[in-house]
Phi, psi and omega in degrees: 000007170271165180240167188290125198269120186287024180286154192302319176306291167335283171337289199286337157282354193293342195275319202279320189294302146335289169328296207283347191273312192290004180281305183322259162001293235278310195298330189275009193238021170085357181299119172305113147205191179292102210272314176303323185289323179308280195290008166275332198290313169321300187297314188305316173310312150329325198255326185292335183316118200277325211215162159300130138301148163342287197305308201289331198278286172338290158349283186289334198269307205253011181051042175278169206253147149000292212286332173332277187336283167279016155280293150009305207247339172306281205334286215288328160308307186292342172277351196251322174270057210326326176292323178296306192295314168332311161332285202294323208249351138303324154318294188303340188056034163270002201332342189273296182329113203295340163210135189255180227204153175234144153244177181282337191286312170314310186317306166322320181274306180256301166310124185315141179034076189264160194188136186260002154303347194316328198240027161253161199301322192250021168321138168285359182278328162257000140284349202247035171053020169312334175208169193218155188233143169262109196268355198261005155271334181096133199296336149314325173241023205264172184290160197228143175209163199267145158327110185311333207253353187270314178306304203299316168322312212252331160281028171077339187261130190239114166201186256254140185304147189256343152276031159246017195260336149322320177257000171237148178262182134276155159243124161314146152313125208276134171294289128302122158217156195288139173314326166305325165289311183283003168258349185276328197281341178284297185325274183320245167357288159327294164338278193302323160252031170268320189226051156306338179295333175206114187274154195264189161257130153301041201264141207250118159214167197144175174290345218248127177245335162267346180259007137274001191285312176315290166338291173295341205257297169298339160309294200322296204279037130300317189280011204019093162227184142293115157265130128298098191234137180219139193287127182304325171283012152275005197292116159328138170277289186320137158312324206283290152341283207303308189299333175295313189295315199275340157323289187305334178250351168286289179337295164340275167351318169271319228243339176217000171078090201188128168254168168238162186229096157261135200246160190224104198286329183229047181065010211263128167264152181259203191271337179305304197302305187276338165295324208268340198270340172286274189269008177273148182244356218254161152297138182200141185239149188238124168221163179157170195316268206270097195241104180317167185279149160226202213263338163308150170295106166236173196250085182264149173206154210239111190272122173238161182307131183307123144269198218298307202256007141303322167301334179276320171308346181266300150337281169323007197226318197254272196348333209049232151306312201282005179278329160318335165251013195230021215303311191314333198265341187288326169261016178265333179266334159302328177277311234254341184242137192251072179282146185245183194290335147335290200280355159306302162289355139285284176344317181280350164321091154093358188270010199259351197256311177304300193298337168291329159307287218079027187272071209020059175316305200301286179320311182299301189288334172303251211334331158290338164292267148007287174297300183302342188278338196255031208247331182305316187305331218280317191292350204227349166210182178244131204256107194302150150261137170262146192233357188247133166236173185303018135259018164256338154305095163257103150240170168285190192272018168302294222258291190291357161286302217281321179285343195282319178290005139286349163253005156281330180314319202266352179286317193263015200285314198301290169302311174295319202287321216249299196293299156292001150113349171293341181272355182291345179274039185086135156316336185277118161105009166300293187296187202238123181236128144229182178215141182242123201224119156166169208281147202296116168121000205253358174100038161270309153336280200307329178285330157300313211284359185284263171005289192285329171303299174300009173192026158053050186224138172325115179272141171221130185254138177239127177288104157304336179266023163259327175324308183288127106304142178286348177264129167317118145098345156307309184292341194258314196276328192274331157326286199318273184307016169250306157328287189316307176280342155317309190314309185287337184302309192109310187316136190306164207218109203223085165268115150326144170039054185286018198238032183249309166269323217237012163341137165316121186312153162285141159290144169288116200220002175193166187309317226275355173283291164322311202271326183289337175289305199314293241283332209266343162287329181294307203268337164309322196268350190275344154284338195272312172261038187270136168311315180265193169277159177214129198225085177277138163225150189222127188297326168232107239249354197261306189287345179293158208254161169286310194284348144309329202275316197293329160284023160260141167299311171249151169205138201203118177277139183219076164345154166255154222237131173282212202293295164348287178292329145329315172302307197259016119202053157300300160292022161229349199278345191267142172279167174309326190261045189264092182272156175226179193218144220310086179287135170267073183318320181304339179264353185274319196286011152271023175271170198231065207218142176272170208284275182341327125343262124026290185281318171292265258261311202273004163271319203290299207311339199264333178261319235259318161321305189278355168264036154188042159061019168226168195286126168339082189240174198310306202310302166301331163285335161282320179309319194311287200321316196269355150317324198260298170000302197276344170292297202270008162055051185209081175329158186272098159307142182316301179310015206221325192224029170298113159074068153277300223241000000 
């Protein structure tokens, strides 16, 4: 895994170190010279080296044989040396020949301890692809040419193969890491130099894709290698392909001192995936949630996402000192967002220069969170901006005790679980579930986005009745991407039309039955352990399974609101910069209409105003009221709209 060292000293002698090898060759190929003078100008050249030479580090790596070598050092002259090729195509009686060329047959003939294994297929000059043969000569006399990338090597310059630099990345060593990480990275290190001789596969499985990376990647620079990463699904499928790719990066692998990281995005291996994890001798680490066994000796460990006070610990690492001054909000995004130590750290780029200002610091960090977090979700729901804060919620007060104490749940939970001591009492039922049960228009929306206002967090709505499929195990995979990417946001979770999924379960009377009881446990368990709130609403809360109501953290009823509540939102529903003209509430609050309702009429009413200059009145609430009327296909009573106008 060592590589050849690239100082300006090195280069040059490694160059002088050539020269003098290919004079050596010249001479065994009939070129009038000093056989004495070649091997001293060779040893002296030899002695000069600060570090192995190309050839020789080659050599060592891939385990040529003498003749290996200099069949090798042949080639890579005639393209580096112009008198060797002159050599060569004289040896050949090519002397004419517009470009000359080394065979195998030359090599045989002229050059020491010649053996004709050199050039079998599984030979390392042709498996590990250092030379290629034109064979339409016959392997003896056909042209033999050097790997391009194999010649620049051996000339000092190393990089990176240029067809494999579309699918691979480099990964830097993690700046920060959660501690549960840097002991999986000891583990591992340890592992590996126990049995170095055959290294084993590394698999990283778990939630967290930057902190196995992270994993993987400071092990590398412990080894002083490289770490490399590539998506399994860029891996060629066809064998033929796959066997190429696993060449071309073990070659690699030697040649710069390099591990790979293959991440496996839904646990499923290609063909790729199991040649390089089977048959590869180099270290290579494979991660992702579920990562299969393969018939090579491995190593599983499980990297999950840091919890709340690894997260803070972590805080406390990029923030520094400004953290002491922001302690409150720091352990609210420690609770309430499931970071891995990348994204604490991007997020924390540049807020240590805010939080020491004291420049809404608090803010800056919600919203940096936030941000980073938020990009799986954006393709799989739709993200509400919330704009209501609790005045604008008219419920009775049953119900608004019930939502605020559903926001201490979710502010404080990092002190009740981790700090007091509660999650040491079993895992199940850690998350925050509710279900907002009432008729459309009754303020279950709006009371989320108050929620989501109050603990500063991203709302995102999901349809159930787009989710649920008529295919057996759909409705479970497509939950499954939604949780799954939720899980880093934090972010509040508010499905729509739970009465799509969550109907009274069926006796199991036929599979497709069996599978909807799966689908609505699954997504019960995957609430009870979501980090964040998961929040269901339903029109109808009477249609619900009992045994569904009893696994919710919360239930909250949302009355259709009487006259009283009408009134006061009626008199909240205009902004301040709205004009209106002597509005009767009391009398508008005998309309029989839910606050959604509401909202709809005095917005119509607002356009039907600025489309005759004039200022909101009663007149314009009424035409808006028999509009929404007839949307709902429910006429207006006299008694509902006596003395508007």
């Amino acid at each position: 895994m060592t590589t050849a060292t690239t100082s300006a000293a090195w280069c040059d002698a490694n160059q002088a170190y050539l020269v003098a090898e290919f004079s050596r060759l010249k001479l065994r190929l009939g070129a009038e010279h000093d056989e004495r003078l070649v091997a001293a100008r060779v040893e002296a050249a030899h002695a000069a080296l600060p570090a192995p030479a190309a050839i020789d580090t080659l050599t060592e790596l891939f385990g040529l044989s003498a003749f290996e070598r200099d069949l090798l050092l042949m080639v890579a002259g005639v393209e580096m040396d112009a008198e060797l090729g002159r050599v060569c195509a004289a040896a050949l009686g090519q002397s004419q020949a517009p470009r000359p060329q080394a065979t195998f047959g030359l090599a045989l003939a002229a050059l020491d301890h010649s053996h004709w294994s050199a050039l079998a297929a599984m030979g390392p000059l042709r498996r590990w692809r250092l030379l290629e043969v034109d064979d339409s000569a016959g392997l003896v006399n056909g042209r033999l040419r050097i790997d391009e990338r194999v010649l620049h090597y051996l000339a000092g310059v190393n990089y990176l193969d240029p067809r494999l630099h579309p699918l691979l990345s480099p990964l830097p060593a993690p700046e920060i890491m959660a501690e549960k990480h840097r002991h999986v990275c000891r583990s591992v290190l340890e592992r590996l130099r126990e049995r170095a001789s055959s290294y084993p596969v590394v698999l990283l499985s778990g939630d967290d894709v930057d902190g196995q990376a992270d994993v993987a990647a400071a092990v590398a620079a412990h080894l002083h290698v490289q770490l490399y990463c590539v998506q399994a699904d860029d891996l060629p499928g066809h064998s033929t392909e796959a066997d190429a790719f696993a060449i071309l990066w073990q070659r690699e692998a030697a040649l710069l001192g390099a591990v790979l990281l293959i991440h496996c995005h839904d646990g499923a291996s290609s063909k790729a995936v199991v040649h390089l994890a089977e048959r590869g001798s180099s270290p290579l680490f494979i991660a992702g949630r579920d990562v299969p066994s393969y018939k090579r000796a491995t190593i599983r460990y499980a990297v999950n996402k840091p919890d709340g006070a690894e997260q803070r610990q972590l805080w406390e690492q990029v923030l520094g000192p400004a953290t002491m001054r922001m302690s409150g909000t720091v352990d609210g995004v420690a609770s309430q967002f499931s970071l891995s130590a990348k994204a604490i750290m991007t997020a924390g780029a540049g807020l240590r220069d805010v939080a020491e200002s004291g420049s809404e610091a608090d803010s800056a960090l919600w919203n940096a969170c936030r941000s980073v977090s938020r990009s799986r979700l954006e393709d799989l729901a739709q993200r509400l901006d919330p704009v209501s804060g609790w005045n604008d919620l008219v419920l009775p007060e049953a119900q608004q005790r019930t939502l605020r104490q559903i926001a201490a749940h979710a502010k404080h939970r990092l002190m009740v679980y981790q700090q007091w001591g509660f999650a040491g009492k079993g895992m199940r039922g850690l998350g925050i579930s509710a279900l907002f049960a009432g008729e459309s228009g009754t303020g279950k929306t709006m009371a989320a986005e108050v929620l989501a206002n109050e603990l500063h967090l991203d709302l995102y709505r999901i349809d159930l009745s787009g989710v649920v499929s008529k295919y057996i195990g759909e409705t479970e995979r497509n939950l499954r991407r939604v949780f799954d990417a939720a899980e880093t946001s934090g972010a509040m979770l508010l499905f729509d039309e739970a009465d799509a999924l969550f109907g009274k379960r069926s006796e199991v009377r036929d599979s497709h039955d069996r599978y909807a009881n799966i689908e609505v446990s699954y997504l019960l368990q995957r609430m009870e352990a979501y980090r964040g709130l998961a929040i269901l609403t339903t029109n109808m809360k009477a249609a619900l399974d009992v045994a569904f109501s009893r696994r919710l953290s919360f239930v909250v009823q949302f009355p259709f609101p009487d006259q009283q509540q009408r009134e006061s939102i009626w008199r909240r529903i205009f902004p301040a910069a709205a004009p209106v003209e002597q509005l009767d509430y009391a009398k508008l609050a005998r309309l029989s209409m839910s606050g959604g309702n509401i909202r709809s009429i005095a917005l119509n009413a607002a356009f039907l105003a600025a489309d005759e200059g004039a200022a909101v009145g009663m007149k314009h609430l009424l035409q808006a009221a028999h509009t929404e009327a007839a949307k709902r296909e429910r006429p207006l009573s006299d008694a509902e709209t006596r003395g508007w106008v």
